[in-house]
N, C-alpha and C positions, 0 to 999 in steps of 0.2 A: 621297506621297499620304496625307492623311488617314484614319485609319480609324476608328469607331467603338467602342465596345465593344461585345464580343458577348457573349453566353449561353454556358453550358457545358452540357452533358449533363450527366445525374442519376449520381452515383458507385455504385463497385461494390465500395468497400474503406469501413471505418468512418473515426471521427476519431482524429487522432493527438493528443499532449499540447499540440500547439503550434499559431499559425495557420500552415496548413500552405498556404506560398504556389509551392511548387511543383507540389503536386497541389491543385488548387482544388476541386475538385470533390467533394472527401472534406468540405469543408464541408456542405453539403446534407444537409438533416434536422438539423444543431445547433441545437440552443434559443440565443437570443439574449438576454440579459441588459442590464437597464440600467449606470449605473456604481456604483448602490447595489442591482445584482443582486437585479432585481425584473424577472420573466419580461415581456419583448416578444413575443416567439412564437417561429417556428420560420424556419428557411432551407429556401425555396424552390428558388430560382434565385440563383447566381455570375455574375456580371457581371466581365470581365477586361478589359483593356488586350489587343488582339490582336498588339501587337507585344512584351510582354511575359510573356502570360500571369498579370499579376498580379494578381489580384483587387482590384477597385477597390469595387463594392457589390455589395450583398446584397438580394436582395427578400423580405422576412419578412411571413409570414403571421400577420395579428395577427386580431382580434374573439376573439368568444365560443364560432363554430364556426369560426372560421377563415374566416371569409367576404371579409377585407378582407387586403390585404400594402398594402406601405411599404419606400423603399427606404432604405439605412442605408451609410453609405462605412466602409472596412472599415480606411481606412487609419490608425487607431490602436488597431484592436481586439484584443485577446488572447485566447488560445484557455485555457481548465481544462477540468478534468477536468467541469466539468457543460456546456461549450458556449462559447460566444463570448461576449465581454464588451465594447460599447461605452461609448465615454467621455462618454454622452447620456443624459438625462431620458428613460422613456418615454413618458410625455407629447409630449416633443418631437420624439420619432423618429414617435408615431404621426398629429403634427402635419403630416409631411413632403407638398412636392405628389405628387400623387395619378398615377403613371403606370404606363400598361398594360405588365407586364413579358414584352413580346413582343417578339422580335430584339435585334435593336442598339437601344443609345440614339442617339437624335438629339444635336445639338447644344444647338437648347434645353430638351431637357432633362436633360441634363449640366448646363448652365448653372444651372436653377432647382433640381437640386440641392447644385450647390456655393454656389449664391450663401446656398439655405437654413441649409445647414451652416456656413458662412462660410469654406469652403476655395477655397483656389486651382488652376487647373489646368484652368479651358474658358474659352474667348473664344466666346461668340453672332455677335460679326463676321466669324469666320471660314468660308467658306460652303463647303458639301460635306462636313463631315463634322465629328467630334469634336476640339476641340485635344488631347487627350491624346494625344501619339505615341509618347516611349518612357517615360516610365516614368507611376507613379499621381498623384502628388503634388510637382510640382516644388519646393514648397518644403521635403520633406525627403531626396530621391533626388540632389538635384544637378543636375538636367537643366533644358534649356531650353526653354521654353513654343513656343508657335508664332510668338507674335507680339514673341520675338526677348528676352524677357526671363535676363537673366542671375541663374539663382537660387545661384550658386557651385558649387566642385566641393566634391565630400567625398570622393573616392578609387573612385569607380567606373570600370572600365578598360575602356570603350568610347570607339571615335574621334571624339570631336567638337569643340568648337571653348573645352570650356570644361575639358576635362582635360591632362595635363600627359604629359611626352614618356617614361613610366616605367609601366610595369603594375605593379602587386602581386601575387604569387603567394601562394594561401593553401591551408592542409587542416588537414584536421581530424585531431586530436590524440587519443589513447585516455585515458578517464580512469579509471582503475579503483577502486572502492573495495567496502567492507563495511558492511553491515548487521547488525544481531542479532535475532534472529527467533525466536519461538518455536517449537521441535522435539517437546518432551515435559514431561512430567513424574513424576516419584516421589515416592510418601508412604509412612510407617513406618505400620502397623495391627499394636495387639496385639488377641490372642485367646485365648480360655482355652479346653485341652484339657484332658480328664481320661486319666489312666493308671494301670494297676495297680502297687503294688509289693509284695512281697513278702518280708516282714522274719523271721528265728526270732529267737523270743526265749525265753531259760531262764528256768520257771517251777518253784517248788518247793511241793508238797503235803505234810501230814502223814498217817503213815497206824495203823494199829494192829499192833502186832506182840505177840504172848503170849511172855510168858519165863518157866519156872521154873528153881528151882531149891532143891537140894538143902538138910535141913538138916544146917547145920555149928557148930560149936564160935564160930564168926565169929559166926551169924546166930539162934541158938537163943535168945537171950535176947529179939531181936524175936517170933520166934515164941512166945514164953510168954510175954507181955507181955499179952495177951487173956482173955479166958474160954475156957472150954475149947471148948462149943460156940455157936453165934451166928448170927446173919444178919448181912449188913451187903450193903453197897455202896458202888463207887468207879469215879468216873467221870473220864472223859481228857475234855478239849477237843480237837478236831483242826481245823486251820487251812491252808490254803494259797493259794496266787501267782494273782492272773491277770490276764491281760494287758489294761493300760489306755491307748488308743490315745488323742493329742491332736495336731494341727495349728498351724502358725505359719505368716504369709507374709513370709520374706523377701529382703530383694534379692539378686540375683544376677549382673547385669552391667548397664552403660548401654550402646543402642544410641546414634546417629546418624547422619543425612545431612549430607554431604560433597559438595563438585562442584571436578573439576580442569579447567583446561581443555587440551586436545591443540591443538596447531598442525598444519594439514596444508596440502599445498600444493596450490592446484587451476589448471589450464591456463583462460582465459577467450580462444576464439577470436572476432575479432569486425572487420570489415571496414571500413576508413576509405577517404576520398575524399580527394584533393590536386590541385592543377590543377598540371599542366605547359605550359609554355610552349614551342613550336616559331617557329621563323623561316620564315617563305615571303614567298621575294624574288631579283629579279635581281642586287640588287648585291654587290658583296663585303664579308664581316664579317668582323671580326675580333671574338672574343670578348673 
């Protein structure tokens, strides 16, 4: 039986880095982007494939106050870090026919959106409901249209009439690596302090001392050498030391910054997915 696409409920987790076509619904609320990333509006409503869950269009709310949406197939869009990105003019997405994004799409208008886009994947002859059955875009999933067209296999492992007699089992791989990151920084600052020091230093003064002395046979001829009596006078110089304090600056040691680096080993726990395969059946297998 035919079913159309339906609507998803409004999400309760943000966006992740990628189009995230398992939870569809974490779309809702991303800004939509032309292909020269120039703002279209915002994601309304997710539109799926109900046999797949896949996210086939988007109903973006475009104008001035957001009064107008448009709807936009999602099946070559990428997801960054600012929102979704289609591979469309926005001019021409906001060119798109004009339909009320309430319920299911109809058949024709699936049709008049693929036919606008120039994608494949609805038949308007087909009556009762959407040709989209299992997957979004037959011509890059592999699957067969309704009305019997053969788009090739590419290695999707569901039983149908166009894959081959072998599953492929796949999972995901851990991949670990390192970044460099800024953690800190160190700088050298000089500063000048002042301190006491306290130096002795010998210092010599002159001073006056009186000496007589007797007269002798040595020194009598000095002493008679004058007048008998007289004035006179004789005078000392006296001189001495004192301390003359002078400064110089100079070097003493070179500092520098140095950086080593440490290896440490750090545990990264983190949980991967792999499909296993079981047999369920009456006959008998030999592995």
């Amino acid at each position: 039986m035919l079913i159309a696409p339906r609507k998803i409920p409004h999400p309760l987790e943000g966006i992740i880095p990628m189009l995230n076509t398992d939870s569809p619904s974490s779309l809702i609320g991303s800004t939509v982007y032309d292909r020269d990333h120039s703002k279209i509006g915002s994601v309304e409503q997710i539109y799926v494939d109900p046999g797949t869950e896949r996210p086939l269009f988007a109903a973006v709310t475009t104008g001035l106050f957001g009064t107008s949406q448009t709807f936009v197939p999602l099946e070559a869009a990428d997801q960054t870090d600012d929102g979704i990105v289609v591979p469309y003019e926005k001019s021409f997405v906001k060119d798109a026919p004009r339909i009320e994004p309430e319920g299911a799409l109809d058949p024709s208008e699936e049709n008049a959106l693929y036919d606008y886009y120039g994608l494949s994947g609805a038949d308007s002859s087909v009556s009762g409901g959407s040709s989209l059955t299992d997957g979004v875009d037959t011509t890059t999933t592999g699957y067969s249209d309704t009305v019997g067209h053969d788009t090739g296999t590419v290695g999707h492992d569901t039983s149908g009439p166009n894959t081959d007699d072998a599953m492929t089992r796949s999972e995901e791989q851990l991949h670990v690596g390192t970044e460099r990151v800024q953690t800190g920084s160190a700088r050298l600052r000089k500063y000048v302090v002042t301190e006491n020091e306290t130096v002795t230093v010998p210092v010599t003064r002159e001073e006056v001392r009186l000496e007589r002395e007797p007269i002798t046979d040595a020194n009598v001829g000095d002493a008679l050498s004058g007048p008998d009596l007289s004035e006179e006078e004789h005078e000392v110089t006296l001189t001495e030391e004192r301390v003359v304090v002078d400064k110089e600056t100079v070097p003493v040691e070179r500092v520098r910054l140095d950086k080593e680096t440490v290896t440490e080993q750090q545990q990264v726990d983190e949980t991967v997915r792999k499909e296993q395969i079981e047999f369920d059946g009456d006959a008998d297998t030999r592995r």
